[in-house]
N, C-alpha and C positions, 0 to 999 in steps of 0.2 A: 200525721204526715201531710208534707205539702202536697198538691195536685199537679204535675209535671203540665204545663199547659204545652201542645205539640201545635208545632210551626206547618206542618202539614197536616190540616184538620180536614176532611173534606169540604167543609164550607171553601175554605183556601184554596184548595184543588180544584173546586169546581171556577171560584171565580179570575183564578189564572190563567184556566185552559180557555175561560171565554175570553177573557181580552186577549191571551194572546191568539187565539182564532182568527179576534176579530182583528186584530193589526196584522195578523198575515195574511189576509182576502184583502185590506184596506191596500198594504203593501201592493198585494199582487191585480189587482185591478184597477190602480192605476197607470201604470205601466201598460197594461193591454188597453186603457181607452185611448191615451194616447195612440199608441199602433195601432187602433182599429180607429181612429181619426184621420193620421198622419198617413198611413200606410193604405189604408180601403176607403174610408168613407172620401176624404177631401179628393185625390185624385180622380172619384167618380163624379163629385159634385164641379172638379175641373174642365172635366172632357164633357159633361154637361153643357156648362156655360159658354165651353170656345166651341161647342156645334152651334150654339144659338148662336154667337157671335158668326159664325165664320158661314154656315150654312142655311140657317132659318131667316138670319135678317135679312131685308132689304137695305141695302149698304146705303142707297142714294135719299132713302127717307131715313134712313137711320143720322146720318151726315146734317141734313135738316134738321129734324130735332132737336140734335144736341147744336146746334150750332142757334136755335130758338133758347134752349133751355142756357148758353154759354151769355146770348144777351139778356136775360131777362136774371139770372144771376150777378150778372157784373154789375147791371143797370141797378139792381134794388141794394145789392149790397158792396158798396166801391171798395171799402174800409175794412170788412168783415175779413176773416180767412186766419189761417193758423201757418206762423211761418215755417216749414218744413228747414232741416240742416243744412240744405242746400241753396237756403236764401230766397224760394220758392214760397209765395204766397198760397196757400190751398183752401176752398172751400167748399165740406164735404155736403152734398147737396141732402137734403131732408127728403128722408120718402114722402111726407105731406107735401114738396113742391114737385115731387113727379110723377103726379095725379092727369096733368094735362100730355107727357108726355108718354104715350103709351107704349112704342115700341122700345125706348128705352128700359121703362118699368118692365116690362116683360121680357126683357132676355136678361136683367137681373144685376148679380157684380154690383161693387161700389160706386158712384158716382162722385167723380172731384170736378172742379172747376179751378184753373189756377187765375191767379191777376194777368194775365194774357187772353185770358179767355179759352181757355183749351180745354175742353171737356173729355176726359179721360172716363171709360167704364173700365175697372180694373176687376182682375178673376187672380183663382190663385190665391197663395198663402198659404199654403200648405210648403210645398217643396217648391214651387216654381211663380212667377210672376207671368203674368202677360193682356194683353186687354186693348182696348182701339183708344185712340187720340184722334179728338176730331177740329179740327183747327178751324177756327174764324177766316171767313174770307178775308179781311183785312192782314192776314197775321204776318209778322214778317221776324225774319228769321233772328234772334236776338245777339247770336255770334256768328262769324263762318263756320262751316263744316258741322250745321246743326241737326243733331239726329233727329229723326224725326218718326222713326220704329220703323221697321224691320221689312215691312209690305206694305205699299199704296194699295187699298180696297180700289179706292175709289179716290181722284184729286181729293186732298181736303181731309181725308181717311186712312187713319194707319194705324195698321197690327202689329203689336211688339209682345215679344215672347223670346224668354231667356234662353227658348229652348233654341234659337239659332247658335248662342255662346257656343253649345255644349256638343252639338252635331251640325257639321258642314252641309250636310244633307237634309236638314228639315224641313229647308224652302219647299224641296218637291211634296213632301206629305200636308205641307198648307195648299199648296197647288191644286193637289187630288181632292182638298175637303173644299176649296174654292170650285172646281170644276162641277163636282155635285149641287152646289150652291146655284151655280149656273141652270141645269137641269130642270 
């Protein structure tokens, strides 16, 4: 007589429950790095970055710098930059070129520089955008009614954060972390 060969062998059983183990932790832990991204880590690593911005730096050297780092970008590379949707020249500055500029290096966020000259440190990307624009003394305003973000720090210096959209009231909570900033 023939040998009934059985479709559930333990070998079988064993090597079904491991895969599918492993695609149900696979499953289930991506889903939570996301949320423990989205949800805890990015927000903290946000409220980080807009205390550095908003309270540790010196606005009036920080406005310098980047307005050093805005000539010496446009200057070496006129041609360079990556056209953004919006017809917007951008070039994302290389950590190897902000070696001379320390206070910039040290409160972190992205570095862009656009064909204006306007050196943007951007934070955020998680849930919300926001970050300073630090405009060229020369700059001059390319249409009317040109935004320019949300708070002047400082002439020349400006904080933009999405979170004005979404709350009437957030100027005062920039105020409070500006006042301290003072201190």
């Amino acid at each position: 007589m023939k040998k009934k060969r059985r479709i559930f062998s333990r070998r079988n059983i064993v090597v079904l429950l491991v895969v599918s183990t492993a695609g149900l932790l696979l499953f289930a832990f991506i889903p939570v790095g996301f949320f423990a991204y989205f949800v805890l880590i990015g927000p903290i690593q946000d409220a980080r970055l807009q205390k550095r911005l908003l309270c540790n730096a010196d606005h009036r050297t920080l406005l310098e710098e980047c307005r050093r780092l805005s000539k010496q970008v446009v200057i070496d590379n006129p041609d360079k930059g990556k056209e953004e949707p919006m017809g917007v020249v951008v070039m994302r500055v290389p950590d190897s070129e902000l070696s001379k500029f320390r206070l910039v290096r040290r409160i972190g966020g992205r570095v862009f520089v656009n064909i204006d000259g306007v050196v943007s440190i951007e934070g955020g990307g998680t849930m919300r955008h926001f970050g300073v624009d630090a405009y060229p003394e020369d700059f001059r305003e390319p249409f009317s009614n040109y935004d320019y973000g949300n708070k002047e720090l400082v002439p020349g210096l400006w904080y933009y954060d999405d979170r004005y959209n979404r709350d009437n009231n957030y100027d005062k909570v920039i105020d409070g972390m500006l006042r301290r900033n003072r201190k």
